[in-house]
N, C-alpha and C positions, 0 to 999 in steps of 0.2 A: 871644436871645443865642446867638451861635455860637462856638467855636473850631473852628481847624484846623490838626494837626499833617501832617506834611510830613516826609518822608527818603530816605534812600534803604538798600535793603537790599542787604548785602555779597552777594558773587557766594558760593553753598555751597548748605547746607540749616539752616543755623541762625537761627530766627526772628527777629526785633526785637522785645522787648516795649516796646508805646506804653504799655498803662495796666496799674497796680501794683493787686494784692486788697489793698483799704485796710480791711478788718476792720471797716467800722464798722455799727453797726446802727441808724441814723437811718432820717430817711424814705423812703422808695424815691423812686420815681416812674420816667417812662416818659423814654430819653433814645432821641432820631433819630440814628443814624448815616449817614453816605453815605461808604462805602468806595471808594478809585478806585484805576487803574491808569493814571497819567498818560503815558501810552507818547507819542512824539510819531506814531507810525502804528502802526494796528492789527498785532497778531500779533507773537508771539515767546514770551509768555510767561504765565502766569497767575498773579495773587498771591493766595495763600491767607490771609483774614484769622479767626481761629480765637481764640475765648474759652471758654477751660477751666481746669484747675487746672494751677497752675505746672508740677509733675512731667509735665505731659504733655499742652499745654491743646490740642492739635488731633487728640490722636489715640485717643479713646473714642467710643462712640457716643454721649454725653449731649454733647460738646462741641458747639459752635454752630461754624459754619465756612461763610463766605462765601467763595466762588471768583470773581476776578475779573479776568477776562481785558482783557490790553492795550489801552489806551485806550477801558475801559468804566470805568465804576459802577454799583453796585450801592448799592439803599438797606435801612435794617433798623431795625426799632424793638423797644430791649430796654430789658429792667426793671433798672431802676439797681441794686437788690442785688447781682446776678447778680455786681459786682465785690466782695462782702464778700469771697469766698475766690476768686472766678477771675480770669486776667489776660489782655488781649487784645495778639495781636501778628498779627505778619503774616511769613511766609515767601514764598520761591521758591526752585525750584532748578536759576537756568540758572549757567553759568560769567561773568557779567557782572553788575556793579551794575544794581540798575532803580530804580525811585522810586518812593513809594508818597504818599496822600495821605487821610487820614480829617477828617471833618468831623460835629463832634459837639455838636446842639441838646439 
């Protein structure tokens, strides 16, 4: 079973957050992610996809942060807790909307 969320991130530096720290302390388990930059041609931009704690989830060294340049992907396999307290978004910061794409087994 997969979903996949899909947007586009405003032209700035302020992230999007896709997924909320939902507090909860069930079972973990391993979820696949495949982050993309749906560019329709390579170059221009890289999106930064970063799961940390809300105050500041891309810019510690413990935070997780996938870079991934225009019309790639990148894939990642993280441990479901990791959202009890952290929340994943995705930045860029050209003066243009881009569009971004995660896909999450």
């Amino acid at each position: 079973m997969s979903i996949t969320l899909n947007g586009i991130i405003p032209p700035g530096t302020n992230p999007v957050m896709i997924i909320q720290a939902n507090g909860e302390k069930g079972p973990g388990g391993i979820l696949k992610f495949k982050f993309s930059a749906p560019a329709p041609q390579p170059g221009g931009y890289v999106l930064s996809f970063c799961i940390g704690p809300e105050s500041n989830p891309c810019g510690t060294s413990s935070d997780y942060v996938v870079n991934v340049p225009a019309s790639e992907e990148r894939l990642a396999v993280i441990e479901a807790g990791v959202f009890r307290n952290n929340i994943l978004v995705v930045g860029q910061g050209t003066r243009d909307p881009v569009p971004f794409s995660v896909t999450i087994e």
